[in-house]
C-alpha positions in Angstrom: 9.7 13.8 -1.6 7.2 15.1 -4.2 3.1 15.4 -3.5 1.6 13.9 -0.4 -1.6 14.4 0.8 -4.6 12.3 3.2 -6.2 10.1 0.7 -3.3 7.1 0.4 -3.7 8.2 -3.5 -2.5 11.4 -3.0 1.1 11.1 -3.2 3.2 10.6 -6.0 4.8 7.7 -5.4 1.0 5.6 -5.8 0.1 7.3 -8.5 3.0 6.3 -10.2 2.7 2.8 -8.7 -1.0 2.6 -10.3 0.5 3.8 -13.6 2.6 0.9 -13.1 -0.4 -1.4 -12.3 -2.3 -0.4 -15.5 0.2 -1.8 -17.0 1.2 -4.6 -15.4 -1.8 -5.4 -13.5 -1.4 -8.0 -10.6 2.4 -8.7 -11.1 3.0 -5.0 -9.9 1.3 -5.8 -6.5 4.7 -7.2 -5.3 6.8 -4.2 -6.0 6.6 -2.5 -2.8 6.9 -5.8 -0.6 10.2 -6.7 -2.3 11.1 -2.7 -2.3 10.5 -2.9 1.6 12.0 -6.0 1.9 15.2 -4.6 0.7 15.6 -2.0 2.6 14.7 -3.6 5.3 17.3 -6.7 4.9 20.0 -3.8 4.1 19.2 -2.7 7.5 18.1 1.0 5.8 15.5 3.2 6.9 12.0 2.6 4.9 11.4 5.5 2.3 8.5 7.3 2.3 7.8 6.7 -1.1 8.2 3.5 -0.8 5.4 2.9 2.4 3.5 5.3 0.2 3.3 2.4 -2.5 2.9 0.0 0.6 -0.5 1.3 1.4 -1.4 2.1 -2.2 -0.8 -1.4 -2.4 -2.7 -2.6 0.3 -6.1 -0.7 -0.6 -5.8 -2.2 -4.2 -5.8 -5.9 -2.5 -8.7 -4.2 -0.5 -10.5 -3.4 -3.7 -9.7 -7.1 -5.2 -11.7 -8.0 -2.7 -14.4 -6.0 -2.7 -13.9 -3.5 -0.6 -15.0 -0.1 -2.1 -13.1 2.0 -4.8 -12.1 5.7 -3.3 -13.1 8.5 -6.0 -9.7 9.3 -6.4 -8.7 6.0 -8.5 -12.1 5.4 -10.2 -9.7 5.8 -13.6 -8.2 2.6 -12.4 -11.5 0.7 -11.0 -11.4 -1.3 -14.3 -7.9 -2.9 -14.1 -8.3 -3.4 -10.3 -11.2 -5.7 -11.4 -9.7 -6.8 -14.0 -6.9 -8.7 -12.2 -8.9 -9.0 -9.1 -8.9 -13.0 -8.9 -5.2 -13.3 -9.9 -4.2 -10.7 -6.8 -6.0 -12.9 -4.6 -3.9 -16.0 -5.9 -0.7 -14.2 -5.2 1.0 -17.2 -3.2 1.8 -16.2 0.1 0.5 -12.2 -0.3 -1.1 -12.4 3.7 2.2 -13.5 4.9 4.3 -11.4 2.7 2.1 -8.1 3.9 2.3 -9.4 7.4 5.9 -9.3 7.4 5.9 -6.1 6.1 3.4 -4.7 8.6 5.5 -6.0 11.5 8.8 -4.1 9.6 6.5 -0.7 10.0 4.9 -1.2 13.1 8.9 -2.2 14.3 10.2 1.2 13.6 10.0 5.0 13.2 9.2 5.2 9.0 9.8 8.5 7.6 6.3 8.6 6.3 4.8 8.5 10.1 7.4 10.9 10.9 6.3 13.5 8.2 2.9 13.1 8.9 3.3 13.3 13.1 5.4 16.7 12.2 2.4 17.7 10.2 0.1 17.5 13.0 -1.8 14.3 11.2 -0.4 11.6 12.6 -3.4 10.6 14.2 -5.2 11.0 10.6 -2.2 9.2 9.5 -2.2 6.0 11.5 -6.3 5.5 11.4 -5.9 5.6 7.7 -3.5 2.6 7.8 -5.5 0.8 10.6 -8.3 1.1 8.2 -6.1 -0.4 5.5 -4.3 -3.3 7.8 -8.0 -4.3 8.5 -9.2 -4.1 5.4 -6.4 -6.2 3.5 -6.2 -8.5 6.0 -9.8 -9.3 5.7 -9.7 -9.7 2.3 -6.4 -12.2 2.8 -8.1 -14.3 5.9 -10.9 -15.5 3.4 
């Protein structure tokens, strides 16, 4: 596993998955539900990476919204906007998150595991209550 840290941009595996975005803006917000559906189908444990790209994913849809951008991907404000109104017409986005959430909240990920071992697990699972709110909002309108 390569850099992690609190802010869901603080990992490797979303900053790569931005880079990704940039370039292919609102057909890259699928990647990580068909990554995790994969896995998940194969009956295989959920890598971190891969939830790492989850949430990054979840705060962009956030952002489409107009939730608010964190500092750490003001670089990437631009395409976010950019493509906001085709990530909200994703067909099917709230259910395909929604599956995914239940996936997560239906096991032991390594990413929770990492973080509970840390001593932040509690820092760990507000942050993605704060995102499962927030995307979810943005999906009920």
């Amino acid at each position: 596993m390569g850099t992690w840290g609190k802010d869901v941009f603080e990992n490797d595996a979303a900053s790569d998955w931005m880079s990704l975005f940039d370039r292919l803006g609102f057909l890259a917000v699928t990647t990580p539900l068909a990554e995790i559906a994969e896995y998940s189908d194969l009956g295989k444990p959920i890598p971190a990476e891969t939830e790492q790209t989850f949430w990054a994913m979840c705060e962009v849809v956030a952002i489409a919204g107009g939730f608010p951008t964190p500092p750490s991907i003001d670089d990437h404000k631009l395409a976010i906007r950019r493509d906001a109104g085709k990530i909200l017409k994703i067909p099917n986005l709230r259910q395909r998150i929604m599956v995914v959430l239940e996936r997560l909240d239906a096991s032991e990920t390594e990413l929770k595991t990492l973080w509970m071992s840390a001593g932040e697990g509690g820092d760990f699972e507000a942050d993605c209550k704060r995102l499962r709110g927030s995307v979810l909002k943005v999906l009920a309108q």
